[in-house]
C-alpha atoms as one frame of an Amber mdcrd trajectory, in Angstrom:
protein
 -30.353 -26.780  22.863 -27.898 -26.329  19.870 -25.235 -23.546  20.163 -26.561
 -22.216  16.822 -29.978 -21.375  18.320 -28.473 -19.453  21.108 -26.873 -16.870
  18.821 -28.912 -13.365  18.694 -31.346 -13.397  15.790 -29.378 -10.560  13.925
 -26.447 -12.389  13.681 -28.344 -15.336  12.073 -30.273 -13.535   9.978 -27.089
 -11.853   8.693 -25.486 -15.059   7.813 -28.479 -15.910   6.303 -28.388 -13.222
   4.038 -24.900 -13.876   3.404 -25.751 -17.571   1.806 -28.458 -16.227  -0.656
 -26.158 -13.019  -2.332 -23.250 -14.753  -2.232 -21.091 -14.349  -5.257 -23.879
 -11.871  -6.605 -23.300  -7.941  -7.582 -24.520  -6.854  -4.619 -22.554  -9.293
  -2.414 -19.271  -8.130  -4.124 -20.448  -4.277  -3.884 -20.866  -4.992   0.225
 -17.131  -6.538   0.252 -15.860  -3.715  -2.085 -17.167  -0.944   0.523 -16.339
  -2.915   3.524 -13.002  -3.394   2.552 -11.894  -0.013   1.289 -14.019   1.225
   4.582 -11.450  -0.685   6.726  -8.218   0.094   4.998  -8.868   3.694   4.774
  -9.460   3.681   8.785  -6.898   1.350   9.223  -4.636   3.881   7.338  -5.403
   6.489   9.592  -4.748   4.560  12.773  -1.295   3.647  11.027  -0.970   6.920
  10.274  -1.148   8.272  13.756   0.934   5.402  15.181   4.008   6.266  12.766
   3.643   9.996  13.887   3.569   8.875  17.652   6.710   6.362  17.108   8.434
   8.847  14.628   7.990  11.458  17.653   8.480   9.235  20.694  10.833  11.297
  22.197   9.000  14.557  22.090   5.876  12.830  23.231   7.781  11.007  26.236
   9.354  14.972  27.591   5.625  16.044  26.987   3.891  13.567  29.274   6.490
  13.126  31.678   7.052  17.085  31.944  10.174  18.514  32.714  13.098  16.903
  34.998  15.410  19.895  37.118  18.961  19.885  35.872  21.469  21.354  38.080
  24.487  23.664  36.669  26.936  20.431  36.326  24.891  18.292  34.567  23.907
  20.847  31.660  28.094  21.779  31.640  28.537  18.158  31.116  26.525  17.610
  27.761  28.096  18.173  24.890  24.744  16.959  22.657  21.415  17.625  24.242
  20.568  15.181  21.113  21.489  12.191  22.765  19.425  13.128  26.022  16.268
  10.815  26.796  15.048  13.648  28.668  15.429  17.208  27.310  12.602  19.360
  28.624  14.198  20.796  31.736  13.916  22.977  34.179  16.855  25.535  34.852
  17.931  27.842  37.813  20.637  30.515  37.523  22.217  32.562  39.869  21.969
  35.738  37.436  20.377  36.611  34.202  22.154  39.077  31.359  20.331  40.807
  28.819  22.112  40.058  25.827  20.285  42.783  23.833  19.571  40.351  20.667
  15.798  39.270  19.635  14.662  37.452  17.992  11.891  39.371  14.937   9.706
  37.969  12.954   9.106  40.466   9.727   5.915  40.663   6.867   7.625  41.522
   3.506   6.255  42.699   0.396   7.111  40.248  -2.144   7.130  42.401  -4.823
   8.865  45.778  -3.193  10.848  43.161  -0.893  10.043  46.434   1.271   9.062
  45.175   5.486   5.690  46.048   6.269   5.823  45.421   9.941   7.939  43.216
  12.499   7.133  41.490  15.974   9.372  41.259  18.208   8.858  37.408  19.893
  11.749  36.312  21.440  14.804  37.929  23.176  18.386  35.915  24.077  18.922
  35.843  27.760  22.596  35.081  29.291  21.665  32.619  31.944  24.722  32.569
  34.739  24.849  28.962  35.843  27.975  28.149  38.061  30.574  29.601  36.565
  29.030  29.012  32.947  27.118  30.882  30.772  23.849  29.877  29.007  22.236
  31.148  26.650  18.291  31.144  27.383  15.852  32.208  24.016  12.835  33.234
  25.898   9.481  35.246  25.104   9.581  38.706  24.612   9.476  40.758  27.925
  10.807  37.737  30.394  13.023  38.305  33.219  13.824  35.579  35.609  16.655
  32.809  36.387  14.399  30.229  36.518  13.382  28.843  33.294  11.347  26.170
  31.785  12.211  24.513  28.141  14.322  21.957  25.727  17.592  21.799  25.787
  19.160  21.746  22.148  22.226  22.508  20.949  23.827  26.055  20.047  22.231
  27.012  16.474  25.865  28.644  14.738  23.560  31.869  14.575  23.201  32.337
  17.814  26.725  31.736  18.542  27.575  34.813  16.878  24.874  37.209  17.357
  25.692  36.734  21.177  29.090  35.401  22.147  30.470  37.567  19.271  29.922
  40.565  20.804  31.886  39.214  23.926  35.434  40.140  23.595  37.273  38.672
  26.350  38.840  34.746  25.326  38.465  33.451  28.743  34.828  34.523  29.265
  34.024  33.124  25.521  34.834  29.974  26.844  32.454  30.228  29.454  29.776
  29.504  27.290  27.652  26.337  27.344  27.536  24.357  23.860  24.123  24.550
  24.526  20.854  26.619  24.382  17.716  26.672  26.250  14.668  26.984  24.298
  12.132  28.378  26.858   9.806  29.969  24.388   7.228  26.914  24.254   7.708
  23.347  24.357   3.960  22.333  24.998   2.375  23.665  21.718   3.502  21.108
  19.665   1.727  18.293  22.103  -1.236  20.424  22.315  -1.685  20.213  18.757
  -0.642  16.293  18.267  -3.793  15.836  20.979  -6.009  18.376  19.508  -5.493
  16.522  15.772  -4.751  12.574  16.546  -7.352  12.594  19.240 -10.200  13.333
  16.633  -8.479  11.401  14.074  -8.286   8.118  16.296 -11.567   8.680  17.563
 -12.971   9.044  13.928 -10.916   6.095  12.738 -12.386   4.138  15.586 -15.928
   4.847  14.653 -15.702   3.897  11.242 -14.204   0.677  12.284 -16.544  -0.382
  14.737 -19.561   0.413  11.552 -16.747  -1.692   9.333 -17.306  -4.353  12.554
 -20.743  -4.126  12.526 -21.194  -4.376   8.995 -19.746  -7.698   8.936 -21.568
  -9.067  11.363 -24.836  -8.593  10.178 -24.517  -7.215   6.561 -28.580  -6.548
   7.027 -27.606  -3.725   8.184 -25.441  -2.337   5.696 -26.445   0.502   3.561
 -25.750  -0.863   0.347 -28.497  -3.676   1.628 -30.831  -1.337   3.252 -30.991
   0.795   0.058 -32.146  -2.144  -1.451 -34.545  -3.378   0.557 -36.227  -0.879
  -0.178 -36.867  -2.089  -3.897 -37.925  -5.451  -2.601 -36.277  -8.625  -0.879
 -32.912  -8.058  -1.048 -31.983 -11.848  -2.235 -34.975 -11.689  -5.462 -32.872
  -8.401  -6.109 -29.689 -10.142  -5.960 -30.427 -12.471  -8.815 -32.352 -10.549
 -10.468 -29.858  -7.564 -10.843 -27.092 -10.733 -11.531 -29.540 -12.207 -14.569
 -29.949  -8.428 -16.043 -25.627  -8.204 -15.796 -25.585 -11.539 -18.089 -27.306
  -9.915 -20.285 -26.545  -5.980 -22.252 -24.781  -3.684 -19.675 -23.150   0.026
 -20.748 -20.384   1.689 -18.566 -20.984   5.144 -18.727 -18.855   7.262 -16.861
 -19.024   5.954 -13.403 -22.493   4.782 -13.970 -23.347   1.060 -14.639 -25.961
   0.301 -16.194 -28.089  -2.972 -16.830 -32.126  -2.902 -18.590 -33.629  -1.777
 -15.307 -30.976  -0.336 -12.902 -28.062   2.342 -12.642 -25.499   1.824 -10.110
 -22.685   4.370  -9.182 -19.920   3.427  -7.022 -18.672   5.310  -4.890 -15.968
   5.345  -2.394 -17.401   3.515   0.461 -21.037   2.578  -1.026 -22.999   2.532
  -4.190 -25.798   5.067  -5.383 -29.117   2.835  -6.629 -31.501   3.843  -9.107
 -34.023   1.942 -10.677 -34.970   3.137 -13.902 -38.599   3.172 -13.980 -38.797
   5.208 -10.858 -36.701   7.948 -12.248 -38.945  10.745 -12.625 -36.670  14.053
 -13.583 -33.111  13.873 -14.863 -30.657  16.503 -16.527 -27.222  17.328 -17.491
 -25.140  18.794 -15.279 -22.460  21.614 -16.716 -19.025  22.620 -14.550 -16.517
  24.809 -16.237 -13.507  25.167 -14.358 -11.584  28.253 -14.126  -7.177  29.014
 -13.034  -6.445  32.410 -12.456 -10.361  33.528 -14.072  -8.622  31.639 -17.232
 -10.750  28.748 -18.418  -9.232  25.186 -17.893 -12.291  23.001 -19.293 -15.786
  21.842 -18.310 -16.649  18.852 -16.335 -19.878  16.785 -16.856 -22.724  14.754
 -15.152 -25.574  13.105 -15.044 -28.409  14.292 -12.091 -31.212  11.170 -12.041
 -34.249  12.075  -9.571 -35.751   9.116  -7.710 -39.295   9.138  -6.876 -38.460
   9.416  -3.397 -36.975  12.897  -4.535 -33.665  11.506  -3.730 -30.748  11.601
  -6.394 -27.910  10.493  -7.733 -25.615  11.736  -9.856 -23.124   9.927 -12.316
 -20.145  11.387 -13.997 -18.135  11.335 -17.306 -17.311  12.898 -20.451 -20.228
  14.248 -22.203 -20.929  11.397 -25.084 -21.614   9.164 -22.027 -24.109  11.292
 -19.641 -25.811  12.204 -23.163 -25.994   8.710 -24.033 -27.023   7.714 -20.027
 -29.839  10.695 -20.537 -30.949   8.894 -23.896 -31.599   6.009 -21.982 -33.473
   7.663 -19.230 -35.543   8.685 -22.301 -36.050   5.867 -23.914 -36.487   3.325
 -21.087 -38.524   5.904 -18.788 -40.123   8.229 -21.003 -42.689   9.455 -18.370
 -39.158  11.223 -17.009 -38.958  15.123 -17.078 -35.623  16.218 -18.814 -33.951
  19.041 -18.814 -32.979  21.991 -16.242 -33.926  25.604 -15.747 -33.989  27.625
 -12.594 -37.728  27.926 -12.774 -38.038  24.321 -13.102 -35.925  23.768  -9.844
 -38.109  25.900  -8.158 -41.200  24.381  -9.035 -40.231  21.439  -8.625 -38.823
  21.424  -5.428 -41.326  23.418  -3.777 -43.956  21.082  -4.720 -42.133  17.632
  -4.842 -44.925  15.241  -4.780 -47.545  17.467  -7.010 -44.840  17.003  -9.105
 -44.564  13.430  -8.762 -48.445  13.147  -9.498 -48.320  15.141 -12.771 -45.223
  12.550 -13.669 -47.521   9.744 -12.725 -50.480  10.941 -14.697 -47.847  11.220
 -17.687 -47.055   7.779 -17.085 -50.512   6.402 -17.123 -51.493   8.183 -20.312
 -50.389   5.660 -22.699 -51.162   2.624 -20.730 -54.693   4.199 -20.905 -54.541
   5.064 -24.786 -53.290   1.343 -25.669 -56.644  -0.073 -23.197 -59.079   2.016
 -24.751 -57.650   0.731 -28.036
C-alpha cells in the first residue's frame, strides 16, 4: 500500500484543497490570517518569556522559597544585589520598636489638603549578634523571626531611623542592609495569575494556527465559503470577478458580486445578491462632552440575518450603499428604531416580504 493512502482523509483532502485555490484570493486571505494568527501568539509567548528571563531572579527566590541566613552571613554583605538568593529567613535575639511607619496618604489634588492615611508598614530594629537590622514589616507585627528580601538600606530609611540614634558606636552597629518582610510573594502571585492565562491563551490559538494548516478545510475563511458553494468554483470565480472592475471602499473590497472585509485574523463575506437590509452607521465621538468628530460605516444584512459591517469615511460607505442599491435593489435601506424592532423580531417574515420584493419584477418582465 502507498504511504500516501495511509494518511487520514482530512489531511488529504486538505492538501487537496490546497492545489485547486492556490495563488487565488481566497488562498492568500487563508495565509494572511494564518500568519498574523501565529505572530500575534507567537508575540505573546515572547512576550512572557522576556518577562520570565528579565525577572529570573525574582522568579528563582519565589519557587525555591526562602534560604535561613544566620547573623554573620547578613553582617557580611555589603550588596544584597549581588545575592543569587535574597528571600531569607531571619532570627534575632531582640526586636526594637523604632517608632517610624511607614503611611500611605489620599490627597486632594486641588486643596493638596490629606483626606485620610493608612498606616501599612512600621520599621522594626532587628538585634542580630551584635548588629542591628532594620526589619520594614506590616503594621501591628511583633516577632524576631522574620520572613522577606534582603535589599539594601534605602538613604530614607537611614535617617528616619539611625538618625534618631545618637550614640557613634551604636550607629555603627547598623547593617547596610534592610529586610523587607512586608510581602515578597505578591508579585509571583500575580506573574502566575497573568502569564498563566496568557500562555495558555497563546497556546490555544496556536494549536487552531496548527490545525489550520493542516487541513485548511477547516478554516473559517473556507467554511464561510462553503457555504456559497464549492469552495474551489468560488475560488476562480471570485479571482475572474478581481480581473475585472473592483472599488476599495473603506475596508470593504468589492468585486460585481461580492464584498469582502478583512479583518484582523479572518475576512467578513457577503455576497451581494443575498444582502437583504443595509444602512449607514453614524458614531460621533466625544473628549471631555466636547465633540472630536464622527466615525462612519457600512451595516450589510445577509440573508442568514448575519452581518457585516465595513468602515470608512462617508463618500465611501455612501458610495458602498449605492451599490447595494443598484446591484441588489430588492435590499431594504435605511435605519430607524422601529425598523430594528420589526425586523428583528420577525427575521424571516422579513426575509419573505424581501423575497416577494425580489420576485416582483422578474414576474412583471414574464408577463410582458
Amino acid at each position: 500500500m502507498s504511504r500516501a493512502l495511509e494518511l487520514p482523509m482530512s489531511s488529504l483532502d486538505g492538501a487537496f484543497l490546497n492545489e485547486q485555490i492556490r495563488g487565488t484570493f481566497i488562498a492568500r486571505q487563508v495565509r494572511r490570517a494564518n500568519r498574523r494568527l501565529f505572530i500575534a501568539n507567537a508575540l505573546l509567548v515572547l512576550g512572557v518569556a522576556g518577562y520570565i528571563v528579565a525577572n529570573a531572579r525574582y522568579l528563582n527566590n519565589f519557587v525555591r522559597g526562602p534560604v535561613s541566613i544566620s547573623a554573620a552571613q547578613i553582617a557580611s554583605v555589603s550588596d544584597p544585589d549581588s545575592l543569587g538568593r535574597y528571600f531569607v529567613n531571619v532570627s534575632g535575639d531582640k526586636v526594637i520598636d523604632s517608632g517610624i511607619q511607614h503611611v500611605e496618604q489620599q490627597v486632594n489634588e486641588s486643596t493638596n489638603k490629606v483626606e485620610s492615611q493608612t498606616v501599612d508598614a512600621d520599621y522594626l530594629i532587628l538585634v542580630t549578634g551584635e548588629r542591628f537590622l532594620i526589619v520594614k514589616t506590616p503594621h501591628g507585627a511583633s516577632r524576631t523571626q522574620f520572613r522577606g528580601r534582603l535589599v539594601g538600606l534605602p538613604s530614607d530609611v537611614r535617617s528616619e531611623v539611625v538618625g534618631q540614634v545618637t550614640d557613634p558606636e551604636m550607629v555603627k552597629l547598623f547593617l547596610p542592609v534592610m529586610l523587607d518582610a512586608s510581602g515578597f510573594r505578591q508579585e509571583g502571585y500575580w506573574t502566575l495569575a497573568i502569564c498563566l492565562p496568557i500562555l495558555a491563551f497563546a497556546g490555544w490559538n496556536l494549536r487552531k494556527f496548527y490545525m489550520r494548516v493542516q487541513n485548511p478545510a477547516k478554516h473559517p475563511i473556507i467554511v464561510d465559503f462553503s457555504r456559497f458553494g464549492l469552495v474551489p468554483q468560488l475560488a476562480m470565480e471570485i479571482e475572474g470577478e478581481f480581473r475585472g472592475k473592483t472599488e476599495a471602499l473603506g475596508s470593504a473590497r468589492v468585486t460585481q458580486s461580492w464584498i469582502f472585509v478583512s479583518k484582523t485574523f479572518g475576512l467578513s463575506i457577503c455576497r451581494i445578491p443575498d444582502i437583504v437590509w443595509a444602512y449607514k452607521k453614524v458614531t460621533r465621538h466625544y473628549t471631555n462632552f466636547i465633540p472630536t468628530g464622527k466615525s462612519y460605516a457600512a451595516i450589510l444584512f445577509r440573508r442568514s440575518g448575519t452581518s457585516i459591517e465595513a468602515a470608512g469615511p462617508q463618500k465611501k460607505m455612501d458610495r458602498l450603499l449605492e451599490i447595494v442599491v443598484s446591484r441588489a435593489p430588492w435590499a431594504l435601506i435605511g435605519f430607524t428604531k422601529e425598523l430594528d424592532n420589526l425586523v428583528r423580531s420577525n427575521w424571516q417574515g422579513f426575509v419573505a416580504e424581501i423575497d416577494e420584493r425580489r420576485s416582483k419584477p422578474a414576474a412583471a418582465s414574464a408577463s410582458s
